[in-house]
Structure formats: structure tokens, C-alpha cells
C-alpha positions in Angstrom: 1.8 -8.5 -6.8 -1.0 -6.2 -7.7 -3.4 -4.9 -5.6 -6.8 -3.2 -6.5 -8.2 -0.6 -3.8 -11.9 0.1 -3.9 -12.7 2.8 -1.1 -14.9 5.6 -1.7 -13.3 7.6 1.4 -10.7 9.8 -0.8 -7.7 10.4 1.9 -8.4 6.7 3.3 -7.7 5.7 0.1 -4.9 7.6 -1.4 -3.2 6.2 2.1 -3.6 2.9 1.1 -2.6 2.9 -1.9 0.8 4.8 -1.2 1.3 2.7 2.1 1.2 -0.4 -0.1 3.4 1.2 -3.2 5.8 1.7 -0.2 5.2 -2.0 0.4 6.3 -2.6 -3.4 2.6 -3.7 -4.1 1.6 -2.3 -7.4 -2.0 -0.7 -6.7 -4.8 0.6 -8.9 -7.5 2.7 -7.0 -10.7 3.7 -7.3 -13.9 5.0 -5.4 -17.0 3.5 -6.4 -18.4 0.1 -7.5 -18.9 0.9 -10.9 -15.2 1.5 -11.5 -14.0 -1.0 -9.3 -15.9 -3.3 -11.9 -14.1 -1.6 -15.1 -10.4 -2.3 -13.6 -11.7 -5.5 -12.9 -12.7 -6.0 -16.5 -9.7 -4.9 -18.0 -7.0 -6.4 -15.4 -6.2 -9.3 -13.2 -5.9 -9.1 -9.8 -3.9 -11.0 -6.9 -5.9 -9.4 -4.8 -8.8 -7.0 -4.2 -9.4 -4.8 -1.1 -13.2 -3.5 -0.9 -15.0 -1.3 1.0 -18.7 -2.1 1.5 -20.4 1.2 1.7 -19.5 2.6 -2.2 -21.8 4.9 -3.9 -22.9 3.5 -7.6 -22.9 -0.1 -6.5 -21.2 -1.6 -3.3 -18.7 -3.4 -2.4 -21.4 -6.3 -1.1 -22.9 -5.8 -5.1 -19.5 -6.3 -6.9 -18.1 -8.9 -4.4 -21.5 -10.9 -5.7 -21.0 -10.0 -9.7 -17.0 -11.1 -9.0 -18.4 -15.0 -7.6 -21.3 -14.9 -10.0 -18.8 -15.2 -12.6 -16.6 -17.4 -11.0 -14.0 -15.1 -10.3 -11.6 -16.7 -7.7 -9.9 -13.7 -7.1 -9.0 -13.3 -3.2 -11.3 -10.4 -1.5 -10.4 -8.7 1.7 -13.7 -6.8 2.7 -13.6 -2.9 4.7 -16.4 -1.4 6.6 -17.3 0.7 9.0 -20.2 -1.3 10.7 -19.5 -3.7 13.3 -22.3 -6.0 12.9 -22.1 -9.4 12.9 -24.6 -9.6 10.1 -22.8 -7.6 7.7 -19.6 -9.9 8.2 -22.0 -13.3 7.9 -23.1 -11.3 4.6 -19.7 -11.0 3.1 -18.6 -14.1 3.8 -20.9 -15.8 2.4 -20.9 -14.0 -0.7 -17.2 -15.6 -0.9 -15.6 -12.6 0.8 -11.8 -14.3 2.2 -11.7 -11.9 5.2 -13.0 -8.9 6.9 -11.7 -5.7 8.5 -13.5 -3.6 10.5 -12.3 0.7 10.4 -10.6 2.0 12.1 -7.6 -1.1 11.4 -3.8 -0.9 12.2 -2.0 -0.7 8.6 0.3 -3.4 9.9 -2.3 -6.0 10.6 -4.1 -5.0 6.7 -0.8 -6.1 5.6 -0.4 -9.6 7.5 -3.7 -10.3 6.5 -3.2 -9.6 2.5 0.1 -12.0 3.2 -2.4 -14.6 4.4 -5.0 -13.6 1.5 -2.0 -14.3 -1.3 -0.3 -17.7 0.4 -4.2 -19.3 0.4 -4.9 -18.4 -3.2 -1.0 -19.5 -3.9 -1.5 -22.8 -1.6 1.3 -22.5 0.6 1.1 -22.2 4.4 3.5 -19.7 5.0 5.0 -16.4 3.3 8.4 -18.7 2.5 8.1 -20.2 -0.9 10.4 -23.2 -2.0 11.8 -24.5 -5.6 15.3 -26.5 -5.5 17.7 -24.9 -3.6 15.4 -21.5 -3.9 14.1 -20.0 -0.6 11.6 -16.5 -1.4 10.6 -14.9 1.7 7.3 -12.4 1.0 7.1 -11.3 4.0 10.8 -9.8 4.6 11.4 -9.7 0.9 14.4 -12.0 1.4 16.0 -14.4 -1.1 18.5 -16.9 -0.8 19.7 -19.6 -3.5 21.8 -22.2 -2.2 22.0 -20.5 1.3 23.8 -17.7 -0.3 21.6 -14.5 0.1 20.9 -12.5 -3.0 20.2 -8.9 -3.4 17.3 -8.1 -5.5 16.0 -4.6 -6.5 12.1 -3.9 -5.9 11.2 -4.8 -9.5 13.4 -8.0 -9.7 11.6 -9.9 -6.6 8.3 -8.6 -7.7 9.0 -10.6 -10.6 10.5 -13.6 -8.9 8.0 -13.3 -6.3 5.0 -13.9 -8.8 7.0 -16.8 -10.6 7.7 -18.4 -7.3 4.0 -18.2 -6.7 3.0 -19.8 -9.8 6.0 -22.3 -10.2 5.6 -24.9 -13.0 3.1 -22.6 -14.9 4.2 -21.2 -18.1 3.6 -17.3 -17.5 3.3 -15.1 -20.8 5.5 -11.7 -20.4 1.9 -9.8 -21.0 0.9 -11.5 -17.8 3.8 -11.1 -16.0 3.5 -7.4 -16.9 -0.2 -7.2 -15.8 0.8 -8.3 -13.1 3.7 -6.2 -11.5 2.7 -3.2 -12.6 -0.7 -1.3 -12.9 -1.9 1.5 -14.9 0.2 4.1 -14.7 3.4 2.4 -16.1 4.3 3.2 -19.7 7.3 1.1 -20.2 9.0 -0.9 -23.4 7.4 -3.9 -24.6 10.6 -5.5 -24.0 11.3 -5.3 -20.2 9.9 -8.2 -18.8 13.1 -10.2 -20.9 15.0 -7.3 -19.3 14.2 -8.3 -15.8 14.2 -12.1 -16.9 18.0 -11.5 -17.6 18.3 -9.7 -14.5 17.0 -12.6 -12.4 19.3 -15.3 -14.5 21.9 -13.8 -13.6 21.4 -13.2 -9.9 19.3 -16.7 -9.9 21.2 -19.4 -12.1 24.5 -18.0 -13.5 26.9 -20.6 -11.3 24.1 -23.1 -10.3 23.9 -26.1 -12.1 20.6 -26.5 -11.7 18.3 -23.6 -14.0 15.5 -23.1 -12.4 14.3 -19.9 -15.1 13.3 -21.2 -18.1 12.1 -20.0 -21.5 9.5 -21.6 -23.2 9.2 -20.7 -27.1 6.5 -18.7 -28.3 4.8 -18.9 -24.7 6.4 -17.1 -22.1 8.6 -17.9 -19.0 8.7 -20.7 -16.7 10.2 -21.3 -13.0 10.8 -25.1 -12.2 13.2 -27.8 -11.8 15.0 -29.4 -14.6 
């Protein structure tokens, strides 16, 4: 899942961003308003953590440019005020939640877990197709009750089909999607990693769950 990280506090924010690479999000940063509304232009989201207090335009500012345009994407808001005003403000404005610094990195991550299962519709992090059991939270998989080992890549993929199951998902979304900016890879590997995932997933099962859909993209369903 990819992650943007608007936070004008530099070392704050290079944390975040390699704690949640470590996490296997994929995360593009940035430190102002103003370029946390270019990645936004030129990328989708699955979810967008925002500091308030940005130089340029803040986090309050983009947060109301992002609902103005009907942008559903989920928005987990940071701030160093404390007042209940300023969370009344950002919720308002459509904000999903709202952490106050200093915050346990642990409870930032629950909390994005929460973010993703709302804008997925599922009430908790395991996510169900067939016989098809993803875990987000432990990173787990199992098919049939037979546990399967994935690399970090593979269940980012399968993770992100699981979320959108029974939507045909173009490979230039899928891409968008798992990686972010600095990748540089062939225009070929989301069929790479879709071969991959057959073969862990289906091979023995007589039930496909990943399918190919001509001229559109992939699929993950039943039948």
C-alpha cells in the first residue's frame, strides 16, 4: 500500500518514512503543502499522513482542496497543538483521524491499519475470498489452511488485490500502487509478480481465484 508523508519537521519525517518502508509500506515524502499537493496530482494514494502546521500551505489547506474535489482518499492528521478546536477543525474538513506529537510509532501504525480496513470496508485487518485468508496486520497468508510464504513484494501485491476483490485492476495501477517514486523497474513486472502469486495462490487449487482480464488488467474473485 502506498503511503504519502507530509511533515515539514525533516528528521520527524525521514523517520516515518523509513519506519513505514520497514513496515513494507511504500512512502513518498515531502515537507510543505505545495508539494504534498503535486504528489497528490500525479499519484494515488491509500493513504495520506499530514501534518497541520506546513509552510507554503497547511495541512488544514490541502486536507480542504483534497474534499473540495471529492477526493475520498483516507487522511490521518499530525499536530503539535492539543486543542480541541484544531481536532473539531480537521474533522470536519473530512480528516479520518488525528494524532497529537509526541505519538508512539506503534499506535501510528494501528491507526493507518484502521484508516485502510474503513476505506477497504472490512472490519478487521483479515481479508477473505474462497478459501483465501490475508492477514495485514501480521502479514500472514494462508490458502486452504495451508500457510504460504510470500516475499515483501508478492503480498503487497496480493494485499492490494485482496482489498479491491472483484475490481478489475490495470497493471499501471497496481504499479502506482506498490511502489512510489523512486522505483525504476521493467514495464513488465507486475505480470512477473502475477506469476509469482499463481503459483503460490492457485497452482493445485481447483478453484482460480487470479484472473486475467484481456486488454484490462488483473482480477481477484471467485469463479
Amino acid at each position: 500500500m502506498r503511503l504519502l508523508v507530509a511533515e515539514d519537521e525533516a528528521d520527524l519525517r525521514n523517520l516515518l518514512a523509513r519506519r513505514l518502508e520497514e513496515e513494507k509500506y511504500s512512502v513518498d515524502a515531502c515537507g510543505n503543502g505545495e508539494e504534498a499537493m503535486d504528489y497528490l496530482a500525479c499519484a494515488e494514494y491509500d493513504g495520506i499522513i499530514l501534518d497541520i502546521m506546513m509552510p507554503k500551505m497547511d495541512g488544514l489547506a490541502v486536507l480542504r482542496k483534497l474534499r473540495d474535489r471529492r477526493d475520498p482518499t483516507p487522511v490521518l492528521l499530525l499536530t503539535a497543538r492539543d486543542r480541541i478546536e484544531d481536532r473539531v477543525e480537521g474533522l470536519d474538513l473530512g480528516a479520518d483521524d488525528y494524532m497529537v506529537k509526541p505519538f508512539a510509532f506503534e499506535e501510528l501504525l494501528a491507526r493507518i491499519r484502521v484508516m485502510l480496513r474503513k476505506k477497504a470496508g472490512n472490519a478487521s485487518n483479515e481479508y477473505r475470498l474462497a478459501d483465501l485468508v490475508v492477514d495485514t496486520a501480521t502479514r500472514r497468508v494462508w490458502r486452504g489452511g495451508r500457510e504460504i510464504s510470500l516475499s515483501a513484494k508478492e503480498f503487497s501485491v496480493l494485499e492490494y488485490m485482496i482489498m479491491n476483490a472483484g475490481i478489475v485492476l490495470s497493471r499501471e495501477k497496481l504499479e502506482q500502487h506498490i511502489w512510489n517514486y523512486d522505483y525504476a523497474g521493467g514495464s513488465n513486472v507486475i505480470d512477473v509478480y502475477i506469476r509469482y502469486l499463481r503459483k503460490k495462490i492457485d497452482e493445485g487449487s481447483p478453484c482460480k481465484l487470479i484472473h486475467t482480464v484481456r486488454g484490462a488488467g488483473y482480477v481477484l474473485r471467485e469463479g
